[in-house]
LUMNU-428677 format. One line per 3 residues: their letters; for each residue x negated, y negated, z negated of N, C-alpha, C, CB. Coordinates in pm, 1 decimal, always signed. Glycine has a CB too. Layout:
! LUMNU-428677
A> X,Y,Z,X,Y,Z,X,Y,Z,X,Y,Z  ...
This chain:
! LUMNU-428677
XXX> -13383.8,-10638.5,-17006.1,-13301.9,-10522.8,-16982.6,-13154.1,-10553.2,-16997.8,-13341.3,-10413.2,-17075.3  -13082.3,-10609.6,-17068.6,-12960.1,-10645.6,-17080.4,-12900.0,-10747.7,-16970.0,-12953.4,-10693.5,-17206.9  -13000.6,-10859.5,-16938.1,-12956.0,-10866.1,-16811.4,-12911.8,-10783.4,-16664.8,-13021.4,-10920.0,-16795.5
XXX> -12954.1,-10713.8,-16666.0,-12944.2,-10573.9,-16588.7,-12837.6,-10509.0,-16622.6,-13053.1,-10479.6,-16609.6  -12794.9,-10473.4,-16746.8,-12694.1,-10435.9,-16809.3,-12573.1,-10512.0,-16782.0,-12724.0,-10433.4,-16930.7  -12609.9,-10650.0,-16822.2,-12471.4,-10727.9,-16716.5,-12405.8,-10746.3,-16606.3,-12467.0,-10810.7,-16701.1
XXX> -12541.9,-10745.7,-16547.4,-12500.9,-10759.0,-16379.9,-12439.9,-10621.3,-16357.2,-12646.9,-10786.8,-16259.4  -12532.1,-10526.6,-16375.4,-12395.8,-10395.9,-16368.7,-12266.0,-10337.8,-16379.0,-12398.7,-10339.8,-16412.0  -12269.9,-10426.9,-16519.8,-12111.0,-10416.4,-16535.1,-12029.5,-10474.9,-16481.8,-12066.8,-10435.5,-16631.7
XXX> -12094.2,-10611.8,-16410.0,-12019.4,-10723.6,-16369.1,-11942.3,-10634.3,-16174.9,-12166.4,-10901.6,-16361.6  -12075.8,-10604.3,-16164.5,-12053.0,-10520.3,-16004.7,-12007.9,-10386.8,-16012.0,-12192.4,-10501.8,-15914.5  -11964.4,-10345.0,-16130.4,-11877.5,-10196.7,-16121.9,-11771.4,-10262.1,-16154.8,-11910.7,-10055.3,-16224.1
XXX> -11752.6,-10372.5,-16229.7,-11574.0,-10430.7,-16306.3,-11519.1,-10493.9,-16083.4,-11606.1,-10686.1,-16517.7  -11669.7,-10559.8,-16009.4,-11634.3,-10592.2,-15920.4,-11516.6,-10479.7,-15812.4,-11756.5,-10632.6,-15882.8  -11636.6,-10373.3,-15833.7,-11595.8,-10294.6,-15752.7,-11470.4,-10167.5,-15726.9,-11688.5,-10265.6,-15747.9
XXX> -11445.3,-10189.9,-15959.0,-11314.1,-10136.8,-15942.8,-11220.2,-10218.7,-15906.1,-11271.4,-10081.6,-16045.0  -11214.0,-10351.8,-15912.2,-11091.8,-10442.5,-15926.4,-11106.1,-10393.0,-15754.0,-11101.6,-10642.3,-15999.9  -11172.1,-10415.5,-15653.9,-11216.0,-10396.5,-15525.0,-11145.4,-10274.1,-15488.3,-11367.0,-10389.5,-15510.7
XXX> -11148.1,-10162.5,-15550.8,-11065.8,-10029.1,-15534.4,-10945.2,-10052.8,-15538.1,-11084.9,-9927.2,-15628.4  -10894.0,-10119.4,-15684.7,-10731.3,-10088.5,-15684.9,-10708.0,-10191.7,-15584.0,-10633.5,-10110.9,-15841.6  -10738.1,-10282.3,-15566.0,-10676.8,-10387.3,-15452.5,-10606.5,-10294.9,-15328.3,-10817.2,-10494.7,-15379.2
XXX> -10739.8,-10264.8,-15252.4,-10753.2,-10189.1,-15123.8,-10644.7,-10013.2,-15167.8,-10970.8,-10163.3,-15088.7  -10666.0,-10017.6,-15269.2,-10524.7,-9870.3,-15302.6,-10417.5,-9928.6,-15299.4,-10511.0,-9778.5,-15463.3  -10374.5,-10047.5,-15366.9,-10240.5,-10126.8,-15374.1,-10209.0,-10187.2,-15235.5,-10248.1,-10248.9,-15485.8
XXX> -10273.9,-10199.2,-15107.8,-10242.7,-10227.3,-14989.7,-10234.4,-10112.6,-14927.7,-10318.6,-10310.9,-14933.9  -10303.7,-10000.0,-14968.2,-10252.2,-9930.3,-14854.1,-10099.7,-9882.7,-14915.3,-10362.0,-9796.8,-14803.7  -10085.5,-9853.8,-15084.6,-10003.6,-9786.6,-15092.5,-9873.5,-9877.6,-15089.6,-10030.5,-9706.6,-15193.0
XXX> -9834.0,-9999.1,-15059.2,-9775.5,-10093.6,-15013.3,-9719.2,-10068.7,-14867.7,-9859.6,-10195.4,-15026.3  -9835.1,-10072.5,-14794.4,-9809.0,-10063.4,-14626.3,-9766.0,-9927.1,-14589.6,-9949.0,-10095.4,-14532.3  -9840.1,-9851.6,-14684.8,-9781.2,-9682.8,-14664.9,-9626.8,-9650.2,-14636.0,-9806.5,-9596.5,-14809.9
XXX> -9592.3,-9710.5,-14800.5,-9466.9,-9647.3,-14871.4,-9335.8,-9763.0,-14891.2,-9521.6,-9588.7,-15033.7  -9370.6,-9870.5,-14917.2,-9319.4,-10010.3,-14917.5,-9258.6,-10048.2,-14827.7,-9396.6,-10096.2,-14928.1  -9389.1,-10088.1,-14750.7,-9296.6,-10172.2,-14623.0,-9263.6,-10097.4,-14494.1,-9380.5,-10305.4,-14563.7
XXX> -9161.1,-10165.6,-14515.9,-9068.3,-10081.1,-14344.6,-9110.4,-10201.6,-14248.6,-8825.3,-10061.8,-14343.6  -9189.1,-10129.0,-14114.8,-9179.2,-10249.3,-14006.1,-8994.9,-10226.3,-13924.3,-9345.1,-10218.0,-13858.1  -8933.4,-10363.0,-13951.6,-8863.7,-10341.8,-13869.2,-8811.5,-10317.9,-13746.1,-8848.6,-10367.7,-13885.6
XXX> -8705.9,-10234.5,-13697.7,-8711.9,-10208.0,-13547.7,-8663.2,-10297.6,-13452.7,-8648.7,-10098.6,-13518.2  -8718.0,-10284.0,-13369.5,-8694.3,-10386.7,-13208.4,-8560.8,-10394.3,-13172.8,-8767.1,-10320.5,-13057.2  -8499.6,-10540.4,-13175.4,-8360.2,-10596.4,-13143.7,-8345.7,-10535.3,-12991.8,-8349.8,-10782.0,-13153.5
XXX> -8301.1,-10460.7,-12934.5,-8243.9,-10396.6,-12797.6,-8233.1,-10551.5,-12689.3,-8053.1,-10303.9,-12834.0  -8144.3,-10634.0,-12754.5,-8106.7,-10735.3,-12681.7,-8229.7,-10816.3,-12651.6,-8002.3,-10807.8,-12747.1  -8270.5,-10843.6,-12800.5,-8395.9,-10995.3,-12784.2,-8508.4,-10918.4,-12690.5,-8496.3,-11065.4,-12981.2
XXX> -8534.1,-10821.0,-12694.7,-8671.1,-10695.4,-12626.3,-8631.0,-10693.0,-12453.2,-8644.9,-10471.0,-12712.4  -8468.4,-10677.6,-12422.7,-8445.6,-10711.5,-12273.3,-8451.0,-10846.8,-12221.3,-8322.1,-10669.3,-12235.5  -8415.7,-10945.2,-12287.9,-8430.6,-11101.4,-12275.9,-8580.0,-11145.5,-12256.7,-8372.7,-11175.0,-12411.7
XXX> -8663.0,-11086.7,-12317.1,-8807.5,-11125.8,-12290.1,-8846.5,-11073.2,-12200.9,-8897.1,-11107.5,-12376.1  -8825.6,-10945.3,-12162.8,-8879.0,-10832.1,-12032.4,-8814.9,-10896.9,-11909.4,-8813.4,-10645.7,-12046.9  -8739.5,-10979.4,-11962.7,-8648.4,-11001.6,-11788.1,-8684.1,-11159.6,-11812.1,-8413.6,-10952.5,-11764.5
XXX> -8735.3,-11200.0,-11863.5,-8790.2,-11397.6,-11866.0,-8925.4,-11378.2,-11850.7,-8765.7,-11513.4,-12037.6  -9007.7,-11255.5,-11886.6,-9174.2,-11243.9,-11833.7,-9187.0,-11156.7,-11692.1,-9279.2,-11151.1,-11963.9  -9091.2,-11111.1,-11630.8,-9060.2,-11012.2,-11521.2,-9033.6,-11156.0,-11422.5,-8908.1,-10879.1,-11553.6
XXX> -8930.7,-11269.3,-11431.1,-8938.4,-11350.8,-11369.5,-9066.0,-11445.9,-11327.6,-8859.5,-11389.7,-11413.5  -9133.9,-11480.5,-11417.5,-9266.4,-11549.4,-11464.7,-9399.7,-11484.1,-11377.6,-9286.5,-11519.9,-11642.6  -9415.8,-11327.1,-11356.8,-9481.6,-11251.2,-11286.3,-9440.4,-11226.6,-11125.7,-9480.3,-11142.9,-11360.7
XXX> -9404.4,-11304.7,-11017.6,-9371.3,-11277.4,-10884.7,-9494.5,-11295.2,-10837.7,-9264.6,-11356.7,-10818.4  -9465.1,-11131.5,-10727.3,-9610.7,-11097.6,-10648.7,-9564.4,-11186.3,-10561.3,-9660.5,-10935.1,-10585.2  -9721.0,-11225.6,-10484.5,-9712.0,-11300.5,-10365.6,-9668.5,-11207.0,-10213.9,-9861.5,-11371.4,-10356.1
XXX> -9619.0,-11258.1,-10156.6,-9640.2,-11204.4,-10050.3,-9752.5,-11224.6,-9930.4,-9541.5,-11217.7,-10017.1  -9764.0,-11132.0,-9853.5,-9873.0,-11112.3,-9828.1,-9855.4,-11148.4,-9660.8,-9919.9,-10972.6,-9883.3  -9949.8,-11218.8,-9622.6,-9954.1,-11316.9,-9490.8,-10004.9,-11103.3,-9400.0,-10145.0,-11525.0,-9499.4
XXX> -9913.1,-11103.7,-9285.2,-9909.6,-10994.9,-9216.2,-10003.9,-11088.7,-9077.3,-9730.8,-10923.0,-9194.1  -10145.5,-11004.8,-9036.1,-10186.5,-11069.4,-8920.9,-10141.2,-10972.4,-8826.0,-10335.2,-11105.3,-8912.9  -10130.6,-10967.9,-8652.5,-10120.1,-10914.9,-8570.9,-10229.4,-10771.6,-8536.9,-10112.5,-11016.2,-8500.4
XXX> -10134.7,-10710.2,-8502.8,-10315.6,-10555.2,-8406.6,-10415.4,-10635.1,-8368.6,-10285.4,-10439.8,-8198.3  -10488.0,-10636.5,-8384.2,-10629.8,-10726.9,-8307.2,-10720.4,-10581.2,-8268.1,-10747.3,-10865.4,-8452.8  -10787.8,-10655.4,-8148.7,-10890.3,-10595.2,-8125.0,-11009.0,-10664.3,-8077.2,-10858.1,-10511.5,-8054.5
XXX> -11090.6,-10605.1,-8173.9,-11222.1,-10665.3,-8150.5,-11365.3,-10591.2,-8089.5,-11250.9,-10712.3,-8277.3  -11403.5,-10650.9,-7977.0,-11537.6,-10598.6,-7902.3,-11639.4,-10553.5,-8030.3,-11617.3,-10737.6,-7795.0  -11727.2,-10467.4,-8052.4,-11797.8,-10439.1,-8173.5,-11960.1,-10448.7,-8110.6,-11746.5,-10277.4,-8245.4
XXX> -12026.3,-10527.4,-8144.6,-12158.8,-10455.3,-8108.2,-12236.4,-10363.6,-8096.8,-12206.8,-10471.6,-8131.9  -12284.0,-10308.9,-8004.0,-12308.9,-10117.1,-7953.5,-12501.8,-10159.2,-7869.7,-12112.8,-10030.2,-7748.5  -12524.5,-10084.0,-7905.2,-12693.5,-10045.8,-7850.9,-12636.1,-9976.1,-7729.0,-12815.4,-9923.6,-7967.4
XXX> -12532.3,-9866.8,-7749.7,-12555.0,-9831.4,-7611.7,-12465.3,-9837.4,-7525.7,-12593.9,-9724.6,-7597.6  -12437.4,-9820.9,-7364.8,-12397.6,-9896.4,-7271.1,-12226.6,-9902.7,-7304.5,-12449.3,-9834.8,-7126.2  -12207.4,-9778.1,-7395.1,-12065.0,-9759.4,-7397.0,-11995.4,-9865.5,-7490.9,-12033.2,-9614.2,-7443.0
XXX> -11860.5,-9913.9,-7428.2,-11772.9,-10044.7,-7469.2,-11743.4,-9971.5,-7611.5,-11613.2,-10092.9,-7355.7  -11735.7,-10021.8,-7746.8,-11681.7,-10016.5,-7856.6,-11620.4,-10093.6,-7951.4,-11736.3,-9981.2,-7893.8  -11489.4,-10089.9,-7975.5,-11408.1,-10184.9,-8018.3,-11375.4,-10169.9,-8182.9,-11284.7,-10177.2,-7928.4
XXX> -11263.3,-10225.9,-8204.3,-11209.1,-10234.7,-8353.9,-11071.0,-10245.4,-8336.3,-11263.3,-10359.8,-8444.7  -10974.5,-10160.0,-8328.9,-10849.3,-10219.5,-8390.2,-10787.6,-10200.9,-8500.6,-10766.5,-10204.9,-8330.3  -10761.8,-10331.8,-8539.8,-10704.4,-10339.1,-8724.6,-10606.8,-10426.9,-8716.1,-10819.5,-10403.6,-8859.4
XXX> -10532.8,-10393.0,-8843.0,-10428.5,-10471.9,-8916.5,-10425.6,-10519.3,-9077.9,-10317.0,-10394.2,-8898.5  -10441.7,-10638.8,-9038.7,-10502.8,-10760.2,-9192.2,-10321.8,-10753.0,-9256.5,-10583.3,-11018.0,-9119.2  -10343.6,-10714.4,-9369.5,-10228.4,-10808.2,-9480.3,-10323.7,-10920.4,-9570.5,-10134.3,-10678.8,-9621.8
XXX> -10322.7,-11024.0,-9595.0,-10382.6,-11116.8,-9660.1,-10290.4,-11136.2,-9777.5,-10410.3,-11234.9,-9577.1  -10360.7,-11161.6,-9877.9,-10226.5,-11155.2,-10028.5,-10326.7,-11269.3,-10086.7,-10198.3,-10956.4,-10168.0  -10236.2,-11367.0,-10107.1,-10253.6,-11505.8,-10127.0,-10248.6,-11512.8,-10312.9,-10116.6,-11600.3,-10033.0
XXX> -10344.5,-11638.2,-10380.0,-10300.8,-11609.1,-10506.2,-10150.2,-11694.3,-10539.5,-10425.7,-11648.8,-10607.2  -10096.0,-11732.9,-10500.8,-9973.2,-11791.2,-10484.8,-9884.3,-11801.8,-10371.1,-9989.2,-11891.7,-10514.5  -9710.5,-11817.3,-10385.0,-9687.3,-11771.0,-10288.5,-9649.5,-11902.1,-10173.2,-9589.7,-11668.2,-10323.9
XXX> -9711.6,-12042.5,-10266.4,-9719.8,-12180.0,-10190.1,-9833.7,-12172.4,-10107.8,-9732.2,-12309.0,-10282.8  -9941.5,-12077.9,-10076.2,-10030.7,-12064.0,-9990.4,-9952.7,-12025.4,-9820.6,-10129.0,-11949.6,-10059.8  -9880.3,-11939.1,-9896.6,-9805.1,-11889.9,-9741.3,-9809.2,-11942.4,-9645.6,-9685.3,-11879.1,-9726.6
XXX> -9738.1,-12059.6,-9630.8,-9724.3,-12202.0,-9567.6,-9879.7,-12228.6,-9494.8,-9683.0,-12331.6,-9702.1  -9997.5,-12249.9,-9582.6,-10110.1,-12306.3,-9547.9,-10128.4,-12196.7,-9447.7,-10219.2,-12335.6,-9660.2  -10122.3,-12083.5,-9480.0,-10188.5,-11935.1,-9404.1,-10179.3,-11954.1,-9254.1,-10093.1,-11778.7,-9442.7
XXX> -10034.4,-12002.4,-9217.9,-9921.5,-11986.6,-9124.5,-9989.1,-12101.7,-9029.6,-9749.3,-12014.5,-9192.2  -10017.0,-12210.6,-9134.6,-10111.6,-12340.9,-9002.7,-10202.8,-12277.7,-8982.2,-10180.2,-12507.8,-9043.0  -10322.4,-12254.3,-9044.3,-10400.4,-12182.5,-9015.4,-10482.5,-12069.5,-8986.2,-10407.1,-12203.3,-9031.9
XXX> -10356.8,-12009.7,-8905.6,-10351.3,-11840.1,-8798.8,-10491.0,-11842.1,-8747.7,-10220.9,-11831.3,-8627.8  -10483.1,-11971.5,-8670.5,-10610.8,-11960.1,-8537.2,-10743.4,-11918.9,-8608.6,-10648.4,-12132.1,-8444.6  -10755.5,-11997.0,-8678.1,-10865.1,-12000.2,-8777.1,-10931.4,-11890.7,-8821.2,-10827.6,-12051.0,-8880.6
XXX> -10800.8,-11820.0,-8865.9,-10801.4,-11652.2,-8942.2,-10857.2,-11572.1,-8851.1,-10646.8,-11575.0,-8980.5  -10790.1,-11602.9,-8728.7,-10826.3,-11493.9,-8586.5,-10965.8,-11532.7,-8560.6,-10722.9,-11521.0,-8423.0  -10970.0,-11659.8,-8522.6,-11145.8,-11670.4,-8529.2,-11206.5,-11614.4,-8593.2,-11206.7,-11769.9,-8559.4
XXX> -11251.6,-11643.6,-8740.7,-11273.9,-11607.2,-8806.0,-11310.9,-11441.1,-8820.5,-11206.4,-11664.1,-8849.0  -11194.6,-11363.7,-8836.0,-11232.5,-11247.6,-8811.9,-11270.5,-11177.1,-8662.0,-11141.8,-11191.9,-8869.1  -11280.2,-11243.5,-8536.2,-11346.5,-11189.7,-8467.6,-11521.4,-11173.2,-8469.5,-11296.8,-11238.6,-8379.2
XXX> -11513.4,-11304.3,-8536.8,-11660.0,-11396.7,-8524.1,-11713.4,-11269.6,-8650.6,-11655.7,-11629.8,-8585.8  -11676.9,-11233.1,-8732.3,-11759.9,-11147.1,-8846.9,-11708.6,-11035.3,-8793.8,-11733.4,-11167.3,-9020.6  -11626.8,-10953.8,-8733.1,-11624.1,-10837.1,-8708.1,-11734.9,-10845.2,-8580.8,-11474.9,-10784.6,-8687.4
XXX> -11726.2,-10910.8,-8523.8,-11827.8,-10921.2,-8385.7,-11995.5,-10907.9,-8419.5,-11803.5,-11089.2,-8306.9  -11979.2,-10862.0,-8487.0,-12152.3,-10864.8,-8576.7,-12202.0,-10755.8,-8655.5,-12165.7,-10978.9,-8695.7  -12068.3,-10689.9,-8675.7,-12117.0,-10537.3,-8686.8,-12114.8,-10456.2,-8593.7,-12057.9,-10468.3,-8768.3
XXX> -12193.7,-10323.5,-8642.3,-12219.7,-10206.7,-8521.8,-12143.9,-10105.3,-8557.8,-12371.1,-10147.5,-8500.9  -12079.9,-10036.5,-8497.5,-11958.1,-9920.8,-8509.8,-12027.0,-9864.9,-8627.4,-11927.0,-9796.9,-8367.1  -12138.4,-9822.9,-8570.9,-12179.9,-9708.7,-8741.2,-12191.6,-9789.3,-8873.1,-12365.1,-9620.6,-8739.4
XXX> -12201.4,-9954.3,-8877.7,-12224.8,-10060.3,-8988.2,-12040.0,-9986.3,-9051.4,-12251.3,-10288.2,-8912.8  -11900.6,-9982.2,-8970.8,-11776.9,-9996.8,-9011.3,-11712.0,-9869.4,-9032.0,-11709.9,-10074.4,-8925.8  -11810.6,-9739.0,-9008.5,-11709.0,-9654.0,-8986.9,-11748.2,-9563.6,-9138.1,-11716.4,-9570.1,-8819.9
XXX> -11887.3,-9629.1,-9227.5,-11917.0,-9596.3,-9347.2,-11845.5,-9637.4,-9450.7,-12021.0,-9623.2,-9365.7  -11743.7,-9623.7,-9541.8,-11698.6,-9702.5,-9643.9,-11768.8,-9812.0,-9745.8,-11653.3,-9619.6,-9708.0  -11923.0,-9827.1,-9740.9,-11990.7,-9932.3,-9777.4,-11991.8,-10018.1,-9695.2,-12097.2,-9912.9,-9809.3
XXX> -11981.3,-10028.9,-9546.5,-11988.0,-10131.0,-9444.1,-11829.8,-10177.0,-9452.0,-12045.1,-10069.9,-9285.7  -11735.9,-10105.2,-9472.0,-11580.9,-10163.0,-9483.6,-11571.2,-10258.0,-9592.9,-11467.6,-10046.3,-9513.6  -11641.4,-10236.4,-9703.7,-11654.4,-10328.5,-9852.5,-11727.6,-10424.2,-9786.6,-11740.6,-10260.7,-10004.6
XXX> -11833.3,-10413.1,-9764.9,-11938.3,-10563.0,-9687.8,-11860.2,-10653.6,-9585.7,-12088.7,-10501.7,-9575.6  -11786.1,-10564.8,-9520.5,-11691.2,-10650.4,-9424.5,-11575.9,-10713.8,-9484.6,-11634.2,-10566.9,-9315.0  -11530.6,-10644.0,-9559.5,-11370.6,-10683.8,-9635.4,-11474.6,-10839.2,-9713.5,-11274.2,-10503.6,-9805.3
XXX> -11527.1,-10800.0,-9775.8,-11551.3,-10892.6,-9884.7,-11643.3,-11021.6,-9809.4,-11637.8,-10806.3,-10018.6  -11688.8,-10983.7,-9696.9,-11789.8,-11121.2,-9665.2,-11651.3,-11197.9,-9567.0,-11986.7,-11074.6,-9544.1  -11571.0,-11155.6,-9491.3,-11450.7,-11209.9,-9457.5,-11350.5,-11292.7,-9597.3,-11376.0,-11078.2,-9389.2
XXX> -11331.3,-11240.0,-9651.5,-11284.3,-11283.6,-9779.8,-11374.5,-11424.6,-9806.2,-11307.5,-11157.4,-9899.9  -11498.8,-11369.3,-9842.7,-11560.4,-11515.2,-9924.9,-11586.9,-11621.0,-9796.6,-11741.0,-11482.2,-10025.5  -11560.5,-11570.8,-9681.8,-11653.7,-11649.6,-9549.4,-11479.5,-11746.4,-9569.2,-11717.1,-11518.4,-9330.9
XXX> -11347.4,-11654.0,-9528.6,-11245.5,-11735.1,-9527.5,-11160.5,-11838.5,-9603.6,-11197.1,-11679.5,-9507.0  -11233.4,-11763.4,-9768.5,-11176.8,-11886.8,-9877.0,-11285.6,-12043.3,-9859.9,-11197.2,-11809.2,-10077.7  -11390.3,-11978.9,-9792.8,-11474.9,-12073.5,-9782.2,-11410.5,-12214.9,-9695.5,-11596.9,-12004.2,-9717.8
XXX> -11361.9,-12134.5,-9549.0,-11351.5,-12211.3,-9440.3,-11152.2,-12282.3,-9468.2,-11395.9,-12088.7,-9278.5  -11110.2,-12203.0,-9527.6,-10984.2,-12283.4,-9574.0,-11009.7,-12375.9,-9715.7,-10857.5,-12168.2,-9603.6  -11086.6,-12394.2,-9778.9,-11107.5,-12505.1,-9869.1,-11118.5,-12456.7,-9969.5,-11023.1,-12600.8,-9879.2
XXX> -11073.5,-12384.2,-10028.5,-11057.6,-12345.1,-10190.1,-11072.8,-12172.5,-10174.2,-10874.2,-12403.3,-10271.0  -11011.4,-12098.0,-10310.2,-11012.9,-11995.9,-10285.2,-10836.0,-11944.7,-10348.1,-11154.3,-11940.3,-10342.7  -10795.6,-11881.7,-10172.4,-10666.8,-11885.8,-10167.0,-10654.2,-11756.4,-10078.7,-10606.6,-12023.9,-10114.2
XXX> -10711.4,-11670.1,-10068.4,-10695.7,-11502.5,-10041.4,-10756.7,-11454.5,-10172.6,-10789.4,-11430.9,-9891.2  -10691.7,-11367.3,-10247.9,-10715.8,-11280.9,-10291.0,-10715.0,-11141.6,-10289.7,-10694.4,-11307.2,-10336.3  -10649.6,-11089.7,-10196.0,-10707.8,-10914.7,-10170.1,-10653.9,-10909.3,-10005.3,-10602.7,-10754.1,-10301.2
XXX> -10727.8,-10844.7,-9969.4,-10707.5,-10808.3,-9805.1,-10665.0,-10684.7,-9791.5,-10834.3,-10815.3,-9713.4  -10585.1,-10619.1,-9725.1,-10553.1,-10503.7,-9720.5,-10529.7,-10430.0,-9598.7,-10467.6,-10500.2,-9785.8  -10612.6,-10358.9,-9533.4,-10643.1,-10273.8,-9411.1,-10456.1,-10185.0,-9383.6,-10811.2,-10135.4,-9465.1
XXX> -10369.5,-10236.2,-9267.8,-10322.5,-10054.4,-9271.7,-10351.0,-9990.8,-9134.7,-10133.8,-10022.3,-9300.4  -10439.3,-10078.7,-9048.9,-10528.6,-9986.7,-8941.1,-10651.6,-10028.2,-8924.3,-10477.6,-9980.7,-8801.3  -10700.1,-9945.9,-8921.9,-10894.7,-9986.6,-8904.8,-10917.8,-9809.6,-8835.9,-11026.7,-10029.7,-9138.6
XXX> -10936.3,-9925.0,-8678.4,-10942.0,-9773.8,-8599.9,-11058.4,-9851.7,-8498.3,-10757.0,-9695.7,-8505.1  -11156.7,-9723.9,-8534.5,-11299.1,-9765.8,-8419.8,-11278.1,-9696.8,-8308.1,-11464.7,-9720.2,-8467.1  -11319.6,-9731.6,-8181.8,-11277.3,-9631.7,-8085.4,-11430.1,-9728.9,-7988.7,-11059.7,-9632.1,-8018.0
């Protein structure tokens, strides 16, 4: 029984010393310490040296294209769109620019394979955006498009 008696005391002496600790930090951090305030100058010097460090790429602009669409029925149905390609760097640019033809291929050859009603659903625009995407980082070597951006996608 006195063993019991010890260990008890030992884990209540634990658990007050355990109290005042955790009271003496907060009432420290409470009342004590002042966080000091943000230097105006050093706070614009970093915003304008990580603002430099962050440049968006610019974004490879393709031409109106129009593309024949595959149709069941007799009537002609096309695609005309306009690609912005946004590169993950803006040393891709350059590569983009040799390889136009490619791009144009490329997206005829996968737009040419859907059916008007596959593009005019917003799940068939994701299937298209994104299998162009992975089909083109494929066929340029690495992966060097990162977002595609529609500002015409007109079925007619």
């Amino acid at each position: 029984m006195k063993q019991f008696k010890d260990i008890n005391n030992i884990l209540i002496l634990l658990a007050t010393i355990t109290a005042f600790v955790m009271a003496g930090t907060f009432l420290y951090t409470d009342y004590l310490y002042k966080k000091p305030l943000p230097d105006n100058n050093s706070e614009m010097n970093a915003l304008l040296a990580d603002s430099g460090r962050n440049i968006i790429p610019a974004s490879f602009d393709l031409n109106k294209t129009t593309i024949n669409l595959r149709s069941s029925s007799g009537r002609l149905r096309f695609l005309d769109v306009n690609l912005h390609l946004v590169p993950f760097n803006n040393e891709y640019y350059g590569h983009l620019e040799r390889k136009s033809d490619i791009i144009y291929d490329l997206l005829i050859q996968i737009a040419g394979q859907y059916s008007p009603s596959d593009l005019n659903s917003l799940t068939g625009k994701m299937i298209f955006e994104e299998k162009f995407k992975t089909t083109l980082n494929k066929k340029l070597g690495n992966n060097i498009i990162k977002e595609i951006y529609f500002s015409k996608f007109v079925i007619q």
